[in-house]
C-alpha positions as semicolon CSV with decimal commas, in nm:
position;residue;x (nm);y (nm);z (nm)
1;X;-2,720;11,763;0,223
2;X;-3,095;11,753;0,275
3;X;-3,325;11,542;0,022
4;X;-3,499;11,704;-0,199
5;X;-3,906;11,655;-0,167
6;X;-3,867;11,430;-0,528
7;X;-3,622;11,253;-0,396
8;X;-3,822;11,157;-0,093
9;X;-4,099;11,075;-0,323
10;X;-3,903;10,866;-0,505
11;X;-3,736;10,671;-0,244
12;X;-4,054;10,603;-0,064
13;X;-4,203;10,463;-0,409
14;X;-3,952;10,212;-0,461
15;X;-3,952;10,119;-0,102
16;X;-4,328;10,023;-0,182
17;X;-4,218;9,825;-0,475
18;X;-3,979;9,652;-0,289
19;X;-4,176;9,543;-0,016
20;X;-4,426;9,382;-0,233
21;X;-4,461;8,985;-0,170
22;X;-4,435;8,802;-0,521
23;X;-4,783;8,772;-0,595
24;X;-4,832;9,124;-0,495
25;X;-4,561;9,232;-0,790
26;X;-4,714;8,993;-1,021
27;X;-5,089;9,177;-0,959
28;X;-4,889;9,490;-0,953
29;X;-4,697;9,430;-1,314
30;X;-5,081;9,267;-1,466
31;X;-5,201;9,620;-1,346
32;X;-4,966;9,796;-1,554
33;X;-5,003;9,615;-1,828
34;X;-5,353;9,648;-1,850
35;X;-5,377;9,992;-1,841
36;X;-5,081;10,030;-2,121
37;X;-5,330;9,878;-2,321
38;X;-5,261;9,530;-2,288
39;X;-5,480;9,247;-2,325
40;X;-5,647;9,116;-1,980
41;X;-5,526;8,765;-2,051
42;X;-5,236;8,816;-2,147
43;X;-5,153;9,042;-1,856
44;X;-5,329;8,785;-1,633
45;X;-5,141;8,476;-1,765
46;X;-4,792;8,669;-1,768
47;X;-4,848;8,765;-1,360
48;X;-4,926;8,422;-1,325
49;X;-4,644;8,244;-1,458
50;X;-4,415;8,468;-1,262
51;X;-4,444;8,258;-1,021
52;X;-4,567;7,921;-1,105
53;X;-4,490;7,882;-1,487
54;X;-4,635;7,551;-1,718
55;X;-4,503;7,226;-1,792
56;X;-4,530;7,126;-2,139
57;X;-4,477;6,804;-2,338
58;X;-4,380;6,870;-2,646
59;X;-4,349;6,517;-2,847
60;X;-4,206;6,519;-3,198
61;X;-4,064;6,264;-3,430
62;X;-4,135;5,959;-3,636
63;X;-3,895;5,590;-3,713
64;X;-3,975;5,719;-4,023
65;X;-3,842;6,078;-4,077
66;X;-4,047;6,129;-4,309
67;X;-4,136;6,502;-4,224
68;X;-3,941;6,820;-4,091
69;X;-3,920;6,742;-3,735
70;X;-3,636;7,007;-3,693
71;X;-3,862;7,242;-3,802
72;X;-4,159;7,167;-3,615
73;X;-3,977;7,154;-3,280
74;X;-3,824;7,487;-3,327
75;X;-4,161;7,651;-3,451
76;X;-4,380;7,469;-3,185
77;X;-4,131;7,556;-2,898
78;X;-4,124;7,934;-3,019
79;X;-4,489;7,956;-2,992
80;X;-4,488;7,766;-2,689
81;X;-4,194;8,047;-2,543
82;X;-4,390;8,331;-2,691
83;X;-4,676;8,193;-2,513
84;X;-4,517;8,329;-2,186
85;X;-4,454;8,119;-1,870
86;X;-4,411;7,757;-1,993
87;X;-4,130;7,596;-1,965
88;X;-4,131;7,265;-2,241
89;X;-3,944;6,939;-2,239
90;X;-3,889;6,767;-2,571
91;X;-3,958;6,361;-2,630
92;X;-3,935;6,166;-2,957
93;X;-4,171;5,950;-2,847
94;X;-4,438;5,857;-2,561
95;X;-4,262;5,627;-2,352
96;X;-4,174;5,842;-2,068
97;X;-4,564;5,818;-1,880
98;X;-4,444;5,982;-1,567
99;X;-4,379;6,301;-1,806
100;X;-4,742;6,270;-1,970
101;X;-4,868;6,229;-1,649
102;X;-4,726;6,486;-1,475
103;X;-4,713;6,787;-1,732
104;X;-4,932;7,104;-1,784
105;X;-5,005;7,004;-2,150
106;X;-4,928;6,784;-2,425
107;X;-4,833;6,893;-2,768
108;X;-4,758;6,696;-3,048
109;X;-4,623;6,639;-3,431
110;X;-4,572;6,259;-3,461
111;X;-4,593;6,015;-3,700
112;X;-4,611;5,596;-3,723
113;X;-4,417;5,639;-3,326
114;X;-4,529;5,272;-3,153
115;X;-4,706;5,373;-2,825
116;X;-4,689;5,094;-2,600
117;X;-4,997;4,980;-2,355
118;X;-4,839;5,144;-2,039
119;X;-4,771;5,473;-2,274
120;X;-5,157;5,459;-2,423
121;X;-5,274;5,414;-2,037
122;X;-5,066;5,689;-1,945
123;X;-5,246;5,913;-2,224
124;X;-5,586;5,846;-2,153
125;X;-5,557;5,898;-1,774
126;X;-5,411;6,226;-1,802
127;X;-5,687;6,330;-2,033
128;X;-5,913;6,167;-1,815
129;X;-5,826;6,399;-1,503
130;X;-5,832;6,735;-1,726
131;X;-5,547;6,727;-1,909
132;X;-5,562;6,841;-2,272
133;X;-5,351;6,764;-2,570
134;X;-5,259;7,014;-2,828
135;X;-5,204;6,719;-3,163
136;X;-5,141;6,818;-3,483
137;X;-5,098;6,703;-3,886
138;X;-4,934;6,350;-3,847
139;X;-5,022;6,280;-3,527
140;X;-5,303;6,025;-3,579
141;X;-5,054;5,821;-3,772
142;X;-5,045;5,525;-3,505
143;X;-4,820;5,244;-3,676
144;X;-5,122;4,987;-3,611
145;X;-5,221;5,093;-3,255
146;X;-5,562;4,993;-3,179
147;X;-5,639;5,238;-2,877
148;X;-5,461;5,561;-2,969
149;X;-5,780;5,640;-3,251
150;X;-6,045;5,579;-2,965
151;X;-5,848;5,831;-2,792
152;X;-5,789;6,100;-3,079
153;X;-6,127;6,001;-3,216
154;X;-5,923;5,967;-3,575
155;X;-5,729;5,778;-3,761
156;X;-5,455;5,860;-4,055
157;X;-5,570;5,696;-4,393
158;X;-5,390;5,844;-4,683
159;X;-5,410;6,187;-4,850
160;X;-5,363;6,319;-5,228
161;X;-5,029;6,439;-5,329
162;X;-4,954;6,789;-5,180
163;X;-5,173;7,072;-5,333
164;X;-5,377;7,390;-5,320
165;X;-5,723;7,339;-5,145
166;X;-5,975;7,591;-4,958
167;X;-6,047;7,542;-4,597
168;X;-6,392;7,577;-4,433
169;X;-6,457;7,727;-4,133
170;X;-6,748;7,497;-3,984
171;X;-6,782;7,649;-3,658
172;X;-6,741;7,995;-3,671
173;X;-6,903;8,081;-3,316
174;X;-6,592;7,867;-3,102
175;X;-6,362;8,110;-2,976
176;X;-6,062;7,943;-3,154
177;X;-6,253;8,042;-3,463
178;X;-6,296;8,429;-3,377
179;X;-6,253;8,660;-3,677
180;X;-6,101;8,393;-3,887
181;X;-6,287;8,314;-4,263
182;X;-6,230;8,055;-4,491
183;X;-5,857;8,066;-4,645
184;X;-5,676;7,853;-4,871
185;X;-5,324;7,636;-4,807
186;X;-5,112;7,445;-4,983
187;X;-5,050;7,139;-4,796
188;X;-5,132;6,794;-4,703
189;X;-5,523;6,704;-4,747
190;X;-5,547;6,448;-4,467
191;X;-5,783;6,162;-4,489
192;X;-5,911;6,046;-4,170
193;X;-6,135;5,742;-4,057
194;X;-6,355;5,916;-3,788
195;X;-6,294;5,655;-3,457
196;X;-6,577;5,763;-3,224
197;X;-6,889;5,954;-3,311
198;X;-6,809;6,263;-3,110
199;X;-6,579;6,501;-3,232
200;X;-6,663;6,862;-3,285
201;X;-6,578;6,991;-3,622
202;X;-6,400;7,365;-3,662
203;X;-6,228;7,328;-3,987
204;X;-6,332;7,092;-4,307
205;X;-6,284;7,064;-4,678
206;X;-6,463;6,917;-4,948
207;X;-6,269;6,695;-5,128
208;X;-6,296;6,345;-5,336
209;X;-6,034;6,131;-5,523
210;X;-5,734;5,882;-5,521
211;X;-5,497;5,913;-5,204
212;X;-5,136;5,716;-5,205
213;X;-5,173;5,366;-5,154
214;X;-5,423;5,327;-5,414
215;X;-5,744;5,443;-5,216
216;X;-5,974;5,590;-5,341
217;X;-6,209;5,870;-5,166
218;X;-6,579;5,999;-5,261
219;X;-6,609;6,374;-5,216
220;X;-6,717;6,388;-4,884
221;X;-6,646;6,695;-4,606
222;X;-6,276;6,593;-4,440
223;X;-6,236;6,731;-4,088
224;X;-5,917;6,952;-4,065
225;X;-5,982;7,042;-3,696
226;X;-6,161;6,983;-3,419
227;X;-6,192;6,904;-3,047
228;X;-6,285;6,603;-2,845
229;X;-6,418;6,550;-2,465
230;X;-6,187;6,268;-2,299
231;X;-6,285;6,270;-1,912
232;X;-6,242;6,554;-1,779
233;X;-5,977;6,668;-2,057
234;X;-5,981;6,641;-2,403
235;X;-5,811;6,684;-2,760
236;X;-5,786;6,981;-2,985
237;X;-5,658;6,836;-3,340
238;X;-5,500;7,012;-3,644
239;X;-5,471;6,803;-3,954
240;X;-5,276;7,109;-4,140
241;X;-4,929;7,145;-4,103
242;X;-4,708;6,951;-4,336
243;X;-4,357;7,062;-4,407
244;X;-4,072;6,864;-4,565
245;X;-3,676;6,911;-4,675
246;X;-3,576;6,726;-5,015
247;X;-3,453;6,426;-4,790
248;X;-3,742;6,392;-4,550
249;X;-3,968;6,155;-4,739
250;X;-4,193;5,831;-4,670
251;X;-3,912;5,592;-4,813
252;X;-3,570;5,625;-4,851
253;X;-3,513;5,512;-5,172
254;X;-3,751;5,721;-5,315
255;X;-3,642;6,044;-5,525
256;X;-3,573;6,433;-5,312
257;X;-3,893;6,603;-5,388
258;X;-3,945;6,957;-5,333
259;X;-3,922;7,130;-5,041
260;X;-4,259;7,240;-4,917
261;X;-4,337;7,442;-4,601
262;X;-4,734;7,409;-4,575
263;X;-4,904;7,632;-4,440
264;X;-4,674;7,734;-4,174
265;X;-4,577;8,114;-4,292
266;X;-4,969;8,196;-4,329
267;X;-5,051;8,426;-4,095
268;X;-5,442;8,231;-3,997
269;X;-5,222;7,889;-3,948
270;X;-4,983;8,107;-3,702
271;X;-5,306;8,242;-3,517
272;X;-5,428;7,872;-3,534
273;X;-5,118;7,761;-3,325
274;X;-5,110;8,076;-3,114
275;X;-5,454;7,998;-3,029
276;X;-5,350;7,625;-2,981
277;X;-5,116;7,702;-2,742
278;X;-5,355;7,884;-2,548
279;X;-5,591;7,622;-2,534
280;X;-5,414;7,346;-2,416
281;X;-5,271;7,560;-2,181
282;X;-5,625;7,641;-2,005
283;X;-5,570;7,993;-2,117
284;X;-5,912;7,958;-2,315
285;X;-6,205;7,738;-2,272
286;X;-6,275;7,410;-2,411
């Protein structure tokens, strides 16, 4: 029996499909998606990692255990899988240089990890020859390392016990910042020693008082995030983000306290990471 004319049609369309190289299908599929309404980017960045997808470092964990680390790995590897096209291998700590050196990006959650020289070498040369590095809350928590702050252009003092405070947007023109106004969290207010005079501010508070470990803090603006130029790389670094179970706390002998998730179920700090991802990814500018 004779084809019909739609069947004709129709086999002759999906021999077209078919016959498309890779690349061709990936343009084809960005196409599509576009004109459903999808963003460019997104549709750009999804054709892409059809056929060459990301390599992420995602480092998490402290000797310490003092925070959620479950939590962050399974929230920061979401975003990182909603992201589209990256793949991400999971470290405890920064040991393995040949990883550093050889991923897409870097993303982190650590705290009081000892980074050895080689490790710290490794760091700054993949920075150095564009990498970028994705750190957040803890992160600049070095256990006495003298060259991860000139890196990270910060370093971890101490911070009030965890409470309500607003947060500033300083920069609202940077393209991380786009349609986002000042909120509020509940959280950790990080005090940091600023390293090297050339961060960029996007996110501060005003705050002033007595941190753990008996310092004490005039009010002064406290970065929350910002970026930083390292070769032809750089940093993007988010001091919100604490979480913690009963049992993860600073010592173990001290008493459960309450289990606090931060900021993490606010829908700006979920655009923050989003965004985050994106960034260190190259999927937005510097």
């Amino acid at each position: 029996m004779a084809d019909s004319p739609e069947e004709r049609r129709e086999r002759a369309a999906l021999g077209t499909v078919l016959s498309l190289d890779r690349r061709d299908l990936c343009l084809s599929l960005a196409s599509v998606a576009a004109a459903l309404g999808a963003a460019p980017a997104l549709a750009q960045s999804k054709a892409l990692a059809m056929s060459t997808p990301q390599i992420a470092a995602l480092i998490t964990g402290s000797p310490n255990r003092n925070h959620d680390y479950d939590f962050f790995r399974i929230r920061l590897n979401q975003a990182l899988y909603d992201a589209y096209g990256i793949k991400a291998d999971c470290y405890n700590d920064y040991e393995d240089a040949a990883a550093i050196l050889g991923c897409d990006m870097l993303v982190t959650y650590t705290s009081q990890v000892v980074v050895s020289e080689t490790a710290s070498s490794a760091l700054r040369h993949y920075l150095e020859q564009g990498g970028r590095w994705f750190a957040l809350h803890s992160t600049n928590s070095v256990a006495g390392n003298q060259v991860l702050p000139q890196i990270l252009g910060t370093r971890f003092l101490s911070h009030p016990p965890y409470q309500r405070f607003p947060v500033k947007v300083t920069k609202p023109s940077d393209p991380l910042l786009e349609g986002i106004a000042d909120f509020e969290v509940e959280d950790e207010l990080y005090c940091m020693e600023t390293v090297t005079s050339d961060i960029e501010v996007l996110l501060h508070t005003r705050w002033g008082g007595e941190g753990f470990g008996n310092m004490h803090f005039d009010i002064a603006d406290r970065p929350l995030m910002y970026k930083r130029k390292v070769g032809d790389g750089g940093i993007l670094y988010l001091a919100l983000g604490h979480a913690n179970r009963p049992y993860d706390k600073p010592r173990p002998e001290y008493p459960d306290q309450p289990d606090h998730r931060g900021p993490w179920e606010l829908p700006v700090y979920k655009m923050l990471i989003q965004r985050g991802i994106e960034w260190v990814a190259k999927r937005r500018p510097f």
